[in-house]
C-alpha positions as MATLAB code, in Angstrom:
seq = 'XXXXXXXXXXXXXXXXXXXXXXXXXXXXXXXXXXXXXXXXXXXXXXXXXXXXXXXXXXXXXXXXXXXXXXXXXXXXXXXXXXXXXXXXXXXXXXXXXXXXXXXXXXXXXXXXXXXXXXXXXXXXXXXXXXXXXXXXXXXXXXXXXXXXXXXXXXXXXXXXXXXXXXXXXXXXXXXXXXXXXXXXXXXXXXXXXXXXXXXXXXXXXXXXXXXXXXXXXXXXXXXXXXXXXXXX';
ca = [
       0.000    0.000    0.000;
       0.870    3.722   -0.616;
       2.298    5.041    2.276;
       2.431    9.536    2.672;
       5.772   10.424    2.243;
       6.514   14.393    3.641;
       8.827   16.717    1.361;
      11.349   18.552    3.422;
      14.049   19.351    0.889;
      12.857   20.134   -2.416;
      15.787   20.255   -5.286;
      14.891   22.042   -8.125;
      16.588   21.584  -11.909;
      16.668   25.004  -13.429;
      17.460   28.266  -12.359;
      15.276   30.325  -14.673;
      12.180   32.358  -13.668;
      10.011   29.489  -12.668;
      12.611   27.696  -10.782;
      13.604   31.335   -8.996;
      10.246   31.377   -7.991;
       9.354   27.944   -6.909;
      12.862   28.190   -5.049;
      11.986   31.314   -2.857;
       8.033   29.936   -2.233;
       9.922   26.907   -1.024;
      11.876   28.567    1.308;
       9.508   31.164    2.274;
       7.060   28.126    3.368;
      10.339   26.674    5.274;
      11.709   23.907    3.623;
      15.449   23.481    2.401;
      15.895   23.944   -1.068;
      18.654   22.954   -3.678;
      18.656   24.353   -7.165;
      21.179   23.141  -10.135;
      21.437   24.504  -13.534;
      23.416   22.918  -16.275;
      26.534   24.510  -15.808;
      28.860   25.668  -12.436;
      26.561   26.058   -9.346;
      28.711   29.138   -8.482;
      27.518   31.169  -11.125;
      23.447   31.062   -9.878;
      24.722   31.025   -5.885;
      24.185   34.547   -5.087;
      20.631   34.579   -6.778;
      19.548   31.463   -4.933;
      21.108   32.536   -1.919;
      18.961   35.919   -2.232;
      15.822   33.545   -2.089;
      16.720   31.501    0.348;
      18.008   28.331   -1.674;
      21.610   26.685   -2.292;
      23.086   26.471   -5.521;
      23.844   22.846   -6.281;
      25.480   20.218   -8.688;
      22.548   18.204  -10.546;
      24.050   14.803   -9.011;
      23.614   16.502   -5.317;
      19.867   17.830   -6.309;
      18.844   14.851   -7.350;
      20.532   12.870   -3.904;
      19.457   14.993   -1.119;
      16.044   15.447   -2.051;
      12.751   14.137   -0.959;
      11.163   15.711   -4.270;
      12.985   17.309   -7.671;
      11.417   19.774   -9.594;
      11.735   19.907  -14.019;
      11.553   23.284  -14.406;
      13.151   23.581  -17.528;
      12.388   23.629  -21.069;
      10.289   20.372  -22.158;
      12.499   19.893  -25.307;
      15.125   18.843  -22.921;
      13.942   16.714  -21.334;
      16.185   13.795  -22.776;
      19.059   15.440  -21.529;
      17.774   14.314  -17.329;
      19.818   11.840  -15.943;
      17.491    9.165  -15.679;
      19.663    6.761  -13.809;
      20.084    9.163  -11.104;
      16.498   10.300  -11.140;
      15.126    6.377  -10.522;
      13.123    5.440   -7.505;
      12.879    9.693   -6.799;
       9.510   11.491   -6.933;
       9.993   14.137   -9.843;
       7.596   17.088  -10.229;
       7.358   17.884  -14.164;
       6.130   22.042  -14.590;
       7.619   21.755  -18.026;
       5.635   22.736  -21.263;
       6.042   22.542  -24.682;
       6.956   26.234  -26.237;
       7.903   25.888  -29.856;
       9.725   29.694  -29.630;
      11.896   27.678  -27.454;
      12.026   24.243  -27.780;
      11.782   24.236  -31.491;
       8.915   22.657  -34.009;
       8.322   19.740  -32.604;
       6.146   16.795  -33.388;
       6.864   14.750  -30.734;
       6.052   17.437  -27.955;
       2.755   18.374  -29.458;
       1.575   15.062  -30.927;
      -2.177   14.615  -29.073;
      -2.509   11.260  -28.765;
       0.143   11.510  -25.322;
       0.471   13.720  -22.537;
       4.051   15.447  -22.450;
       4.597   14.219  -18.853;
       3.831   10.459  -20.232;
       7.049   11.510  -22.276;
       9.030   12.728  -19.178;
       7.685    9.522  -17.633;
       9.242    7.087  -20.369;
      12.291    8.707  -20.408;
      12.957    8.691  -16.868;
      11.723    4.868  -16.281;
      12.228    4.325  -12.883;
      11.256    7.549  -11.254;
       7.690    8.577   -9.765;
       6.816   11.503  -11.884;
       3.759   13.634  -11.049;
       2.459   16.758  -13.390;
       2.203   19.498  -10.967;
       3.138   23.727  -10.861;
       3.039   23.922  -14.658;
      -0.411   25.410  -15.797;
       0.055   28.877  -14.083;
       2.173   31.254  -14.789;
       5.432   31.951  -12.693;
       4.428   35.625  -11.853;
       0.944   34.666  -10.574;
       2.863   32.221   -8.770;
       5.069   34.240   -7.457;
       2.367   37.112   -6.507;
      -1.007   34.695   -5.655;
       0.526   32.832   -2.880;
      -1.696   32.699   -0.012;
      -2.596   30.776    3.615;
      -4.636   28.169    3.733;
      -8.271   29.430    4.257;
      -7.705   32.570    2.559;
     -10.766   33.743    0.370;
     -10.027   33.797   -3.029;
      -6.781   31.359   -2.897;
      -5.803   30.343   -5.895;
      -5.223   26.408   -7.261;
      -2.918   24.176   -8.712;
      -3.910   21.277  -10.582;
      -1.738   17.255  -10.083;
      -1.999   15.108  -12.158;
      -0.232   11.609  -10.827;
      -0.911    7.960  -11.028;
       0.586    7.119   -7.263;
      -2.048    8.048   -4.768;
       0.421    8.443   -2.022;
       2.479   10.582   -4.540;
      -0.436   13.102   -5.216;
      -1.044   13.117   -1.833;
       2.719   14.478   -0.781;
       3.023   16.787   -3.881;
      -1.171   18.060   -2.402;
       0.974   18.984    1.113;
       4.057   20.945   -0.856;
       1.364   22.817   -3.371;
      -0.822   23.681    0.227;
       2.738   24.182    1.882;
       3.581   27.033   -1.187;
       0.397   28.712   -0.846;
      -1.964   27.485   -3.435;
      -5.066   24.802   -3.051;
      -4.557   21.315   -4.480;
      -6.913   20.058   -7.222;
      -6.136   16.276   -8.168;
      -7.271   16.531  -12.324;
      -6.378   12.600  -12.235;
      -3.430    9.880  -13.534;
      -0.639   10.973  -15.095;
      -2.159   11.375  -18.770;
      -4.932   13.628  -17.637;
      -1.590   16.129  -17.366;
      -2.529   16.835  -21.064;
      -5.723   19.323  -19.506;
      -3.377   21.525  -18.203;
      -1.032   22.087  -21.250;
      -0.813   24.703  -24.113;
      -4.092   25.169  -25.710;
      -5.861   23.679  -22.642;
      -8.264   26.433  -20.508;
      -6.499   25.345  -17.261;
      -3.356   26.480  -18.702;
      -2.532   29.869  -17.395;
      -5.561   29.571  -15.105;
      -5.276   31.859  -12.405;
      -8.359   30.764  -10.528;
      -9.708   28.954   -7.127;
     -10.212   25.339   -6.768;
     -14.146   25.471   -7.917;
     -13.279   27.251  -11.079;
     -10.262   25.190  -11.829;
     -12.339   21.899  -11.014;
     -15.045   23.023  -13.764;
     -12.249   23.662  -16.242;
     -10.627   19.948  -15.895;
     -14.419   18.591  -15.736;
     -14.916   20.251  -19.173;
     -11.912   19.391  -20.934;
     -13.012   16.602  -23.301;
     -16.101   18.620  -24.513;
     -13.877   21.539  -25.108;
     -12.161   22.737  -28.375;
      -9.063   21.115  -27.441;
     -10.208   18.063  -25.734;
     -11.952   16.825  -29.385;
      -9.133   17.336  -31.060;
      -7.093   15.095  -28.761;
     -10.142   12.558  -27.849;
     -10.272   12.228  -32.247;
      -6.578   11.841  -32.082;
      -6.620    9.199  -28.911;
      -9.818    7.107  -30.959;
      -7.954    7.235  -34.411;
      -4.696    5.554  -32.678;
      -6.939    3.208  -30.998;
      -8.478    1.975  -33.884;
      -5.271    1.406  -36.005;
];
């Protein structure tokens, strides 16, 4: 059975915007935080430091954390180290730009979610689509207590029960209100061209988005795509 498992150091891959963001939020809500980027740690230090965070190697993100955020651009995804990532509990808020990540097929194909991607190529690990439909400045400004009218939500999508649950706690922990949207392929409502992408609403609004999905423009398109693949 699923046991709860509690995040208390959260590493974080990336050092742009989002993972500035997540990093401070993290330590704001009091939990140690680790962020890498691809090259020398020294060169983001001061920033993280600023927000509370320690600039980290990837190999020491990915070993003294209870949870590792993606939160860099989907189209590199190949370039994770999967061996190092298996058995940990990785939070994808990547999405599929083509101004940055290139035309590409593979990332925008309907018939798969973009974390089922992520997933495949880190076989092993326990990912969980999470702090990727809203933007990083509404993020960074709509944090809130728990309890607080108006909080905003963030939507998981996971197929590990006990795994929802502990990314649920860190989403609560950040300041936001947990909305499970389902397994891991239901991630697909909350990318580009989804209306829970870029949401910036409360849990009832966000719950009638993700409930609408499949009779909305973009849910036809990739319910047709799913029922053509099926039938081949």
């Amino acid at each position: 059975m699923d046991t709860p498992r509690t995040i208390q150091t959260l590493g974080i891959l990336g050092a742009g915007r989002l993972g500035t963001v997540l990093a401070r939020l993290a330590s704001d809500a009091g939990l140690r935080v680790l962020v890498a980027r691809s090259g020398a740690p020294a060169v983001i230090a001061p920033a993280m430091a600023a927000v509370g965070a320690t600039a980290a190697d990837t190999a020491t993100v990915v070993s003294e954390s209870d949870a590792v955020v993606l939160a860099l651009p989907l189209g590199r995804y190949r370039m994770l180290p999967a061996d190092a990532l298996r058995g940990s509990l990785v939070i994808d808020a990547m999405n599929y730009w083509w101004a940055s990540d290139g035309i590409r097929d593979d990332l925008s194909d309907p018939r798969t979610s973009t974390s089922e991607l992520v997933q495949a190529h880190l076989d092993g690990a326990r990912v969980v689509k999470a702090l990727s439909h809203m933007g990083y400045q509404d993020l960074e400004d709509e944090a809130r207590p728990a309890g607080s009218p108006g909080r905003k939500a963030i939507a998981i999508a996971g197929d590990s029960a006990a795994d929802v649950d502990a990314i649920s706690a860190l989403v609560d922990l950040l300041g936001f209100d947990p909305v499970h949207a389902g397994p891991l392929a239901t991630g697909i409502m909350l990318e580009p061209g989804a209306e829970a992408f870029g949401a910036d609403v409360d849990a009832e609004r966000l719950r009638e988005m993700l409930d609408g999905f499949w009779t909305s423009q973009r849910g036809i398109i990739v319910a047709r795509a799913r029922e053509g693949a099926a039938s081949r």
